[in-house]
N, C-alpha and C positions, 0 to 999 in steps of 0.2 A: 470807408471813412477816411483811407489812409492814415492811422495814428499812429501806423509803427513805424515811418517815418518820423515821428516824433521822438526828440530825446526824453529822456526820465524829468532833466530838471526844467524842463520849460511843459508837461504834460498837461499837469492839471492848471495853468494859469490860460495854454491853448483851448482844453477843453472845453470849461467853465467859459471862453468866449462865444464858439459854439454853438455849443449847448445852453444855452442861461439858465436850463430849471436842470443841471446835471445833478446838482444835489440834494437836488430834492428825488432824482431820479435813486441816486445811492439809497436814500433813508426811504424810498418806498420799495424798493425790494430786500432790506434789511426786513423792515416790517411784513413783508410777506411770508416770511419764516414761519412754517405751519408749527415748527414744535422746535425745541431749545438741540440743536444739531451738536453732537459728539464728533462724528468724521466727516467733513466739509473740505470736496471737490471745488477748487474757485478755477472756473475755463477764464486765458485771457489777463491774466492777474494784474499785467501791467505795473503800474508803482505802487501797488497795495493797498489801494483806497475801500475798496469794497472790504478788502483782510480786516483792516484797523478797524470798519465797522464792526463790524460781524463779529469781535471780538470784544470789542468795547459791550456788546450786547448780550453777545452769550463767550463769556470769557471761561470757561470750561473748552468750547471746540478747538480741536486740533483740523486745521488748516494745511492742506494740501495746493501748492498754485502751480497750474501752467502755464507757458508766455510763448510766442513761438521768438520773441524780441529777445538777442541777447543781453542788448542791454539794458532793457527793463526787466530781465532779468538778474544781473549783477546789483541792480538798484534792488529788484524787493529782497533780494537774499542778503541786504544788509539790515534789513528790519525782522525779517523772515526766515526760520530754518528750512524748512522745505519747500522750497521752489523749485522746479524741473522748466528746462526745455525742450518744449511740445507742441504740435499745433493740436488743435480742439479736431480735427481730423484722423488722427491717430487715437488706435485702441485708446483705453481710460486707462489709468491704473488700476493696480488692483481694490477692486473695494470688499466687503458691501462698502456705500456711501448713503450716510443720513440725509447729507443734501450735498447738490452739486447745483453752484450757484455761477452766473455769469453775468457779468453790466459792459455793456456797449461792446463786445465780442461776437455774437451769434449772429447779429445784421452782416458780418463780412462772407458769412459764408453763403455757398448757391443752398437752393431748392433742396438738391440731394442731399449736399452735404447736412443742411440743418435736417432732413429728416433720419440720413442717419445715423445723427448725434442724440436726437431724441430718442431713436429706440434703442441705442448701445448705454444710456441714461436710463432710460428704463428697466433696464433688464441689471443696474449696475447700483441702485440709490433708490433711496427709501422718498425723496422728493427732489423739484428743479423750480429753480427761481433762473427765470429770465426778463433781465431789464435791458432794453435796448430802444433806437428807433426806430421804429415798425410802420411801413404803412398799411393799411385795412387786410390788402391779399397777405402780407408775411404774416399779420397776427393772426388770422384766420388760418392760417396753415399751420401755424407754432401751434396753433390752440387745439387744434384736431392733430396731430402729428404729438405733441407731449401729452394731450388728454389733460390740459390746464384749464384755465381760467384768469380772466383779467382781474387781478387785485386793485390797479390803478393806472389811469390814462391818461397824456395831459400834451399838447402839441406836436404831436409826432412822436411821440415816448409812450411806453407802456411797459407794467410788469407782468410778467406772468408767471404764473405758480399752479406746479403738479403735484401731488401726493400719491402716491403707489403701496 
């Protein structure tokens, strides 16, 4: 998608050009939340759009974000205490995780990668919400590969959500 060429303060106004339905894509994988998340894994964190949701909805979880972007990095850790520099590649933190959630992150990685982020996700969190843009073969892979389910679909975007 190249986003992380993108700075912090021009992100979400790039995005949202994009994208047109991105926030609708944010509030349907907020909604896909099987159950009210305690420890919450966010892949990708970026300027912490998806955080601010997520918290807004279930304001009890404590939020963990990785970015592999410095400086979307520096930006969420000014709203955020825990943010780490990582790519969704590398091991997870330590969990269990109630949910490990990711929006417009997961489409950068290949084939391998996204499978073996599913299964190091599964062996690692109690559920995965992934919102991204997917075309029929990525979501059909995500789908068998995290053992989800499409919550919602809408031009090229699509949420999907695992429970374990």
């Amino acid at each position: 998608m190249g986003q992380f060429d993108w700075t912090p303060d021009e992100y979400l106004e790039r995005i949202r050009a994009r994208i047109p339905r991105y926030d609708e894509l944010q509030e349907q994988a907020i909604a896909a939340i099987p159950f009210p998340p305690e420890r919450v894994l966010e892949l990708g964190m970026g300027t912490g759009e998806t955080t601010r949701r997520l918290i807004e909805a279930y304001p009890d979880a404590w939020v963990i974000g990785l970015d592999s972007s410095p400086d979307m990095v520096f930006r969420a850790r000014q709203s955020y205490d825990d943010v780490q520099l990582a790519r969704m590649e590398d091991p997870l933190p330590d969990g269990p995780w109630d949910l490990v959630i990711s929006v417009l992150s997961v489409g950068d990685l290949d084939d391998e990668q996204k499978q073996a982020l599913c299964r190091r996700v599964r062996d690692h969190s109690r559920s995965l919400v992934i919102g991204d843009e997917l075309d029929e073969d990525d979501l059909g892979q995500l789908i068998e590969w995290s053992g989800g389910d499409v919550t919602w679909q809408a031009d090229g975007l699509a949420v999907i959500r695992a429970t374990y």
